[in-house]
C-alpha positions as CSV (number, residue, x, y, z in Angstrom):
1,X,54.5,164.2,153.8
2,X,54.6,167.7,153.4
3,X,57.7,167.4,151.0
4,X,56.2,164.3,149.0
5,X,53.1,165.9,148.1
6,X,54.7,168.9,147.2
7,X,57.0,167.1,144.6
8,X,54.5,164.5,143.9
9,X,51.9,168.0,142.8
10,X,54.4,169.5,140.4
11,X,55.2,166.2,138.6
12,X,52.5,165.5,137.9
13,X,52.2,169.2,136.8
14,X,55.4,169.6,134.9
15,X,56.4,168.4,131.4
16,X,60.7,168.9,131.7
17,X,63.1,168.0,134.5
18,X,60.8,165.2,135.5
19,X,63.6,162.7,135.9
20,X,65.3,165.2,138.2
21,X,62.6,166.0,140.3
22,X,61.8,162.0,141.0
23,X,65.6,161.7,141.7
24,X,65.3,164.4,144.6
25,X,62.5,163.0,146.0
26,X,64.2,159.5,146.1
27,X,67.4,160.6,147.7
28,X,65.7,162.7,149.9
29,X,63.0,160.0,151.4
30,X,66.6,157.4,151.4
31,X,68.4,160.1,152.9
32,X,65.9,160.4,156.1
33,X,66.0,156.3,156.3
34,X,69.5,156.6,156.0
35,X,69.8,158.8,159.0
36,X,67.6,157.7,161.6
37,X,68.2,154.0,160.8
38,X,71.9,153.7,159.3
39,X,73.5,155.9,161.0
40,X,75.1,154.0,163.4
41,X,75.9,151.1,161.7
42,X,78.0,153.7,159.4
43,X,79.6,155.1,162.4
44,X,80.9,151.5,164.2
45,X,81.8,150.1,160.8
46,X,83.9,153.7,160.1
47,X,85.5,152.9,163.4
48,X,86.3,149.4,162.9
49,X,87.8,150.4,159.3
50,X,89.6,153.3,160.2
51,X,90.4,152.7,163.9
52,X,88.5,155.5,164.9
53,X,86.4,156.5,168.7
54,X,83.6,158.3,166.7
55,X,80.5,159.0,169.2
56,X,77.4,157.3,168.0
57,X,74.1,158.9,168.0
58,X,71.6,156.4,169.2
59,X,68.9,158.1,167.4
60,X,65.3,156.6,168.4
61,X,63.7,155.4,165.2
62,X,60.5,156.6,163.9
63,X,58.0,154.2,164.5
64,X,57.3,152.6,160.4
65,X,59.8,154.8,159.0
66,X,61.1,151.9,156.8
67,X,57.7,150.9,155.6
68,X,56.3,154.7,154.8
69,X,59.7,155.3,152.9
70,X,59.0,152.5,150.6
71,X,55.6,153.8,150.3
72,X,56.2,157.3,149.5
73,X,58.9,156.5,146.8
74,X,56.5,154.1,145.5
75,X,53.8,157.0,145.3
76,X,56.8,159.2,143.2
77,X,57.7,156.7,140.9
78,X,53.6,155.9,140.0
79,X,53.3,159.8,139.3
80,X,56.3,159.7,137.3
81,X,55.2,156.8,135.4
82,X,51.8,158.2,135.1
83,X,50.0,155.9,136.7
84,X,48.6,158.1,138.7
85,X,47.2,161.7,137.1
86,X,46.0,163.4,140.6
87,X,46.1,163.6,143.7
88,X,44.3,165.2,146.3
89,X,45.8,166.8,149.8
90,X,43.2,165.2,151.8
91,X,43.2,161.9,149.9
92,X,47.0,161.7,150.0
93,X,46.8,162.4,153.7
94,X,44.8,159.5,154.4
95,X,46.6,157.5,152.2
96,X,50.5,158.3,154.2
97,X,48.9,158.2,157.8
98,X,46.1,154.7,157.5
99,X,46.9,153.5,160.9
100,X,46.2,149.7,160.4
101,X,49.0,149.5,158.1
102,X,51.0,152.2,159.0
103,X,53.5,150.8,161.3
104,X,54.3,147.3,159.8
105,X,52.6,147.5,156.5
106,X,51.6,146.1,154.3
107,X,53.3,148.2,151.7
108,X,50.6,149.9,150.0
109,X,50.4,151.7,146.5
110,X,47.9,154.5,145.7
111,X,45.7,152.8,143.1
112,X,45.2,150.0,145.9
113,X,43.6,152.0,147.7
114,X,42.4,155.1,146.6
115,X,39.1,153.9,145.1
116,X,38.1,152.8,148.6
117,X,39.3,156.0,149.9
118,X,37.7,158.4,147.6
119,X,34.2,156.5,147.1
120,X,30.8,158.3,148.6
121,X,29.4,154.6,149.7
122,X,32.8,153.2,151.5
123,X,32.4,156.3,154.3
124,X,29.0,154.6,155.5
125,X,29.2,151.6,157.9
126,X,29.1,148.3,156.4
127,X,27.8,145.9,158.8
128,X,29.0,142.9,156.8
129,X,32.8,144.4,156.8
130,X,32.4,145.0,160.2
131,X,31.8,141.8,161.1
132,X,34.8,140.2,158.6
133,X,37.4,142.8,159.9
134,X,36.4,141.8,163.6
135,X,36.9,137.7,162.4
136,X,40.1,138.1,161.0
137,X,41.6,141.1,163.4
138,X,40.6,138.1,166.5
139,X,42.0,135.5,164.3
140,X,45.4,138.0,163.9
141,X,45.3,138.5,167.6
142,X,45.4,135.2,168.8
143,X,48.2,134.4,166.8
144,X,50.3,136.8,168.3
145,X,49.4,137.1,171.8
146,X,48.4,133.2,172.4
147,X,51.3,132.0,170.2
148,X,54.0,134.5,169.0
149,X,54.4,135.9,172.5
150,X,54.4,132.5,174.0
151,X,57.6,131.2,171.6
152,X,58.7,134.3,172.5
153,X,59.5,133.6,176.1
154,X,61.9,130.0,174.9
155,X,63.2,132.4,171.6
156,X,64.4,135.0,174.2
157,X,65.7,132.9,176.9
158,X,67.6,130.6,174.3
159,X,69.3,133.3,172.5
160,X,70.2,135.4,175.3
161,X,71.9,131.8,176.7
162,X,73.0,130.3,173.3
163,X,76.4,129.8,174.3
164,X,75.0,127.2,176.9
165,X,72.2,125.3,174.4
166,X,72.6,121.6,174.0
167,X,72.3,120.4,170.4
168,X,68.7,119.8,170.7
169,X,67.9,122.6,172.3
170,X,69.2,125.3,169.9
171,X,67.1,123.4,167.5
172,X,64.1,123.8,169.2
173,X,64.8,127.8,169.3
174,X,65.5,127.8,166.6
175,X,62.8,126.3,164.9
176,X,60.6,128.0,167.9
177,X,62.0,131.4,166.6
178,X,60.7,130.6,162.8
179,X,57.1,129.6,164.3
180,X,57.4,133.0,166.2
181,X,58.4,134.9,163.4
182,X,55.5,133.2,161.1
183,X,52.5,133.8,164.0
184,X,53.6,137.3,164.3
185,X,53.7,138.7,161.2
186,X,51.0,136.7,159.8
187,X,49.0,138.3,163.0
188,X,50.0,141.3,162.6
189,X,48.8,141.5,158.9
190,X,45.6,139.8,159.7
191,X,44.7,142.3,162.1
192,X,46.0,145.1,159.6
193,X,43.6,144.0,157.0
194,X,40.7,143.5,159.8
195,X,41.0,147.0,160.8
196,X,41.1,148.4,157.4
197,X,37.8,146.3,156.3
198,X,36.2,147.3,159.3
199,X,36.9,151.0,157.2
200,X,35.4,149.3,154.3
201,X,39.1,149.4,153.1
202,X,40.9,146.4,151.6
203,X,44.7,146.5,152.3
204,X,46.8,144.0,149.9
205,X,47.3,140.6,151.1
206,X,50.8,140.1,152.3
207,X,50.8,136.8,153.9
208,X,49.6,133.3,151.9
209,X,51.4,130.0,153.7
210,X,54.9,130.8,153.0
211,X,55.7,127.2,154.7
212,X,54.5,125.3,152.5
213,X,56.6,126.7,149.2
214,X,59.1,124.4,147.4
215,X,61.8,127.0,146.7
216,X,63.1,130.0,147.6
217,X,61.1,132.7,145.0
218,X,58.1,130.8,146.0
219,X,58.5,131.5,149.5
220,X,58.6,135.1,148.9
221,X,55.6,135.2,146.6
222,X,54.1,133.9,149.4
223,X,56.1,135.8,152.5
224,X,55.6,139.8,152.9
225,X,54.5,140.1,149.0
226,X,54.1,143.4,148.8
227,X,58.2,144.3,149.8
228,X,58.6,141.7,147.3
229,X,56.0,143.1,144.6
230,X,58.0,146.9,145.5
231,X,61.5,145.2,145.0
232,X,60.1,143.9,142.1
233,X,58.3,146.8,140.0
234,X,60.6,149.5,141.7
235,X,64.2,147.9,141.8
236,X,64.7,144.6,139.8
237,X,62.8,145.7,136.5
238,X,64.4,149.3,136.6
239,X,67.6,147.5,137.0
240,X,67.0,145.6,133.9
241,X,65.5,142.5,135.0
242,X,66.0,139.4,133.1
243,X,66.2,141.4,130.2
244,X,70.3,141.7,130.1
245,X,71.4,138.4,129.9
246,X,71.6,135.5,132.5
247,X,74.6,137.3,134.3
248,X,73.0,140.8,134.8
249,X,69.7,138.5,135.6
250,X,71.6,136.6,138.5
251,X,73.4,140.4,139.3
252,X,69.5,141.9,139.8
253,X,68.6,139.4,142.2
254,X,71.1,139.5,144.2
255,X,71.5,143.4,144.0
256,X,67.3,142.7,145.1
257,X,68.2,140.4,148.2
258,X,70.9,143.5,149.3
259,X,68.4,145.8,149.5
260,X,65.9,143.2,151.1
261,X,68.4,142.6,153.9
262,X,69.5,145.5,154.4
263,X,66.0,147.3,154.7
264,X,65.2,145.3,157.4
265,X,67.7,145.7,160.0
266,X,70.8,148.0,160.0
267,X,73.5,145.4,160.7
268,X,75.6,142.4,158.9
269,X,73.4,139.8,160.2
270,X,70.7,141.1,158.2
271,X,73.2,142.0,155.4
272,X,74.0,138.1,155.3
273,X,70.5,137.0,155.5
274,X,69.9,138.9,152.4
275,X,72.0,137.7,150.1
276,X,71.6,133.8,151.3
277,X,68.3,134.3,150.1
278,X,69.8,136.0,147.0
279,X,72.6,133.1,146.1
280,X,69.6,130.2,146.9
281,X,67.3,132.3,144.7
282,X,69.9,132.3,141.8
283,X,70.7,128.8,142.8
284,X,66.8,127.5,142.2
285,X,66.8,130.2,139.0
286,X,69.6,127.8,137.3
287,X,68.6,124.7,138.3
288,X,64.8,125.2,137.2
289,X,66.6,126.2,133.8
290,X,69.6,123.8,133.3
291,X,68.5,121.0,136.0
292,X,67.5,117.4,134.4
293,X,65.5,116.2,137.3
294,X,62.5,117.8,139.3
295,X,63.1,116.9,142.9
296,X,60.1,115.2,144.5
297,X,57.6,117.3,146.6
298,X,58.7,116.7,149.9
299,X,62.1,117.0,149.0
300,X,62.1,120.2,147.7
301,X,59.7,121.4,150.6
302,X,62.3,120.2,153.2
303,X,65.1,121.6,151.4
304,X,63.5,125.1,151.7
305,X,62.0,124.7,154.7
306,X,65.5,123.6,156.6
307,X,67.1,126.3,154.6
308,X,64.1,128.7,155.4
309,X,65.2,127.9,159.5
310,X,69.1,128.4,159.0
311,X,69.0,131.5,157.1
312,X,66.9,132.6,160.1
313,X,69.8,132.4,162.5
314,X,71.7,135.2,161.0
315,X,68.2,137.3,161.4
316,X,67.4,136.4,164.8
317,X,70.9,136.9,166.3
318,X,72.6,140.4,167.6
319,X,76.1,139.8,166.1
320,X,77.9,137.4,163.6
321,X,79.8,135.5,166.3
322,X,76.6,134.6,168.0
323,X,75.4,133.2,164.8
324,X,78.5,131.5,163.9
325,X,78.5,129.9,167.9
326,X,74.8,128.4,167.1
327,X,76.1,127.0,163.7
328,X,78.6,125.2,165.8
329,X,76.1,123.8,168.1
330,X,73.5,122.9,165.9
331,X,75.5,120.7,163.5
332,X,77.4,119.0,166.6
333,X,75.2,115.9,167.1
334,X,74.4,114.4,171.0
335,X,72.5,111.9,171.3
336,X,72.3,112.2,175.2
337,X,71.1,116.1,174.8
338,X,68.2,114.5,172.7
339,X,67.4,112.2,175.6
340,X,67.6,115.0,178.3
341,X,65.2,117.4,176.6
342,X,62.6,114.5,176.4
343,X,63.4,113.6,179.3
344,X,63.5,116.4,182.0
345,X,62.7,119.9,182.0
346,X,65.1,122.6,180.2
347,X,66.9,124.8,182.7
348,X,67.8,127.2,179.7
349,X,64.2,128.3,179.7
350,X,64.3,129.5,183.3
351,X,61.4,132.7,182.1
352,X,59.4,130.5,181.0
353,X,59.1,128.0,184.3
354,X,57.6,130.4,185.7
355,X,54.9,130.0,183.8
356,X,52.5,127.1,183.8
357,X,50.1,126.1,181.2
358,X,47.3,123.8,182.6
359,X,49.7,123.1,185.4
360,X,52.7,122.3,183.2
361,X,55.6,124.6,183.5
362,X,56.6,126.3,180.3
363,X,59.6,125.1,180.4
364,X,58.8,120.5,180.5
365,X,58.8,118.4,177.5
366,X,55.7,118.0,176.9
367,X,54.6,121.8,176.5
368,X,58.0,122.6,174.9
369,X,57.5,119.5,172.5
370,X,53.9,119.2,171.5
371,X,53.6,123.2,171.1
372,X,56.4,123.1,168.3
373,X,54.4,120.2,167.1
374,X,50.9,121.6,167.0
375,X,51.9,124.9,165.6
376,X,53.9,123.5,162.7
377,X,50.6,121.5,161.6
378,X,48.5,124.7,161.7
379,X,51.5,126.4,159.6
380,X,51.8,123.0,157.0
381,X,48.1,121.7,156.7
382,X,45.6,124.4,158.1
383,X,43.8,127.2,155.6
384,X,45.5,130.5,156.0
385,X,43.2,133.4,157.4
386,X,42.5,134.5,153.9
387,X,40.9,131.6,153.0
388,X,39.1,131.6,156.5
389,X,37.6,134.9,155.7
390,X,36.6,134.7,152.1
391,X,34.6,131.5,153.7
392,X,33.0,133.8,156.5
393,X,29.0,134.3,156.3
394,X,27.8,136.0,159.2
395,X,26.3,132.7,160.7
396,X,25.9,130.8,164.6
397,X,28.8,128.6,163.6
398,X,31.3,132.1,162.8
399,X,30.1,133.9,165.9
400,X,30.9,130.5,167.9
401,X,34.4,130.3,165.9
402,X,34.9,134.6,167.5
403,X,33.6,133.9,170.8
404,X,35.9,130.5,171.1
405,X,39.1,132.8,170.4
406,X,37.8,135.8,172.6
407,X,37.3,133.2,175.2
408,X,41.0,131.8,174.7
409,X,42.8,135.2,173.9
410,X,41.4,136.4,177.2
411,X,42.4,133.2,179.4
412,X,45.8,134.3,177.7
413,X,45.9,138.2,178.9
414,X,44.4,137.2,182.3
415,X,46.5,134.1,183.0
416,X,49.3,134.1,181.1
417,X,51.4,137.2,182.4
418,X,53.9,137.7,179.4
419,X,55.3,140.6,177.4
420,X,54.2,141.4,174.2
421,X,56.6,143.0,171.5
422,X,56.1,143.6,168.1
423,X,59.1,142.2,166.0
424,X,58.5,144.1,163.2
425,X,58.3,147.3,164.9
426,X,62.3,147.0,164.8
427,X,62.3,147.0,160.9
């Protein structure tokens, strides 16, 4: 913080060397990603390569370090583009450390928030805000503990067994694992802009249905937009854009997908990830340009969604073999594995037995089944939280809405004894 301010104060101060002094204070907030998270992923691939027996430093990693780094070279460029003319110590303070999204963003530029920060009438309690941020933080809270952390428990057990999934049940994790991934993020950013409006502080939305896009670019306007807004204004249009040609176009993107994959784990897996996104991004680009037909609705839908789930296997999993292992197994048809998981309860699941839901084990067809089920209709046909809370009046009907999910996020806690871990805390 110290250091960004500092450099952040005399460019917007000096009138020569401005170029150089944004370039410093890019490679040094990279260079402090770099080393806490990179590091050893550097070190194992330098073995590998070179055959070496190089000690790795296991370094902890500072809790949002990958988010604040975006956020502070974001705040750097803006002054450098001069977007942003001032900046006060306490104001910039407020705007590095805002704990609700602090940890797992969203990513936030200065002129998003500032105005909220700085104005005389936002540092009074707002009753009405109050009341929203406590709507959608519950509604954010729900989705994670009562339904991320509960696909959690088949996610975990499935992955840590994958070489011993039938067919049908590596589908179901990993399908499970793309409903886990959507309840916990989207949560998490509900209750991120709850506790900001609850500041009288709106946070950007970063979250709007991503399930139901029908391509790949759609899906990340709609799926952590503000990584994809910074990737945009802060790597693909200094890079050129589509202003090059169709080649350097196709070049940015997947220069764009890199980063994105890289950024959020240090490790080929995520590496991959990235640039599958990349190749179907450039994929949809040329077909939207040079394709004939426009594929129906649901077609397209399926097409991303089913790509959307694959990808997700490279994400999810600790190495490339494990990855490649559940490739093998999901594209190995058995019709008897189908029959068994209707049929019978999953051993695989063997954590979650031992929990029962209305005295069904976790673990029995019918919970494992009509969860997936259930949870896919909220994803594919239910309004988002946004649209929840720009409907909110402080009304009987809303305060029954929050007292029916305290009532069922507390049966949860008390009940249902689980673990709860935040996945993007990793990132």
């Amino acid at each position: 913080m110290a250091v960004n301010f500092g450099l952040g104060h005399v460019l917007i101060k000096a009138h020569s060397y401005r170029r150089t002094i944004l370039t410093i204070g890019i490679i040094f907030n990279v260079l402090l990603l770099g080393y806490f998270k990179y590091a050893d992923f550097f070190i194992e691939n330098y073995n590998w390569i070179f055959d070496q027996n190089l000690d790795l430093l296991y370094l902890a990693l500072p809790l949002g370090i990958s988010f604040i780094t975006f956020q502070q070279i974001a705040y750097l460029v803006d002054i450098y583009r001069g977007e942003i003319t001032h900046s006060k110590l306490s104001s910039y303070m407020i705007f590095s450390t805002f704990f609700p999204q602090l940890i797992a963003g969203p990513i936030v530029n200065h002129k998003d928030v500032m105005q909220d920060y700085e104005d005389p009438a936002k540092k009074r309690i707002n009753l009405e805000n109050v009341s929203k941020g406590s709507f959608i933080f519950l509604i954010g809270l729900v989705k994670k503990i009562v339904i991320a952390d509960t696909f959690a428990l088949w996610v975990t057990d499935g992955f840590n067994n994958y070489e011993s999934l039938t067919f049908t049940e590596a589908w179901f994790v990993i399908i499970a694992y793309t409903v886990q991934l959507y309840f916990d993020f989207s949560g998490y950013c509900d209750m991120a802009i709850g506790l900001a409006l609850m500041f009288n502080v709106r946070i950007p939305i970063n979250f709007n249905s991503p399930y139901k896009a029908r391509n790949i670019p759609d899906f990340w306007r709609r799926w952590h937009m503000t990584l994809n807004r910074f990737l945009t204004r802060y790597v693909y249009f200094p890079l050129g854009g589509s202003r090059k040609g169709e080649w350097f176009t196709m070049l940015n993107i997947l220069i764009v997908f890199f980063i994105s994959g890289f950024w959020h784990g240090a490790g080929w897996t995520f590496i991959i990830w990235g640039m599958l996104h990349g190749v179907a991004s450039v994929i949809v680009r040329l077909f939207i340009k040079y394709g004939r037909i426009q594929l129906p609705y649901l077609v397209a839908w399926f097409m991303t969604f089913l790509f959307i789930i694959l990808a997700r296997v490279y994400f999810r999993s600790s190495s490339v073999e494990q990855a490649h292992h559940l490739f093998g197994t999901l594209f190995s048809p058995n019709l008897a594995s189908l029959k068994a998981f209707i049929s019978t309860p999953s051993a695989i699941f063997a954590d979650a037995a031992a929990i029962e839901v209305w005295g069904y084990a976790l673990n029995t067809p019918f919970i494992l089944i009509g969860s997936l089920l259930v949870t896919l209709a909220i994803c594919f046909f239910a309004k988002n939280s946004i649209q929840l809370l720009e409907r909110f009046r402080f009304n009987w009907l809303h305060i029954w809405y929050i007292q029916l999910l305290a009532i069922i996020l507390l049966a949860t806690i008390f009940y249902v004894k689980k673990s709860s871990v935040f996945i993007y805390f990793n990132f």
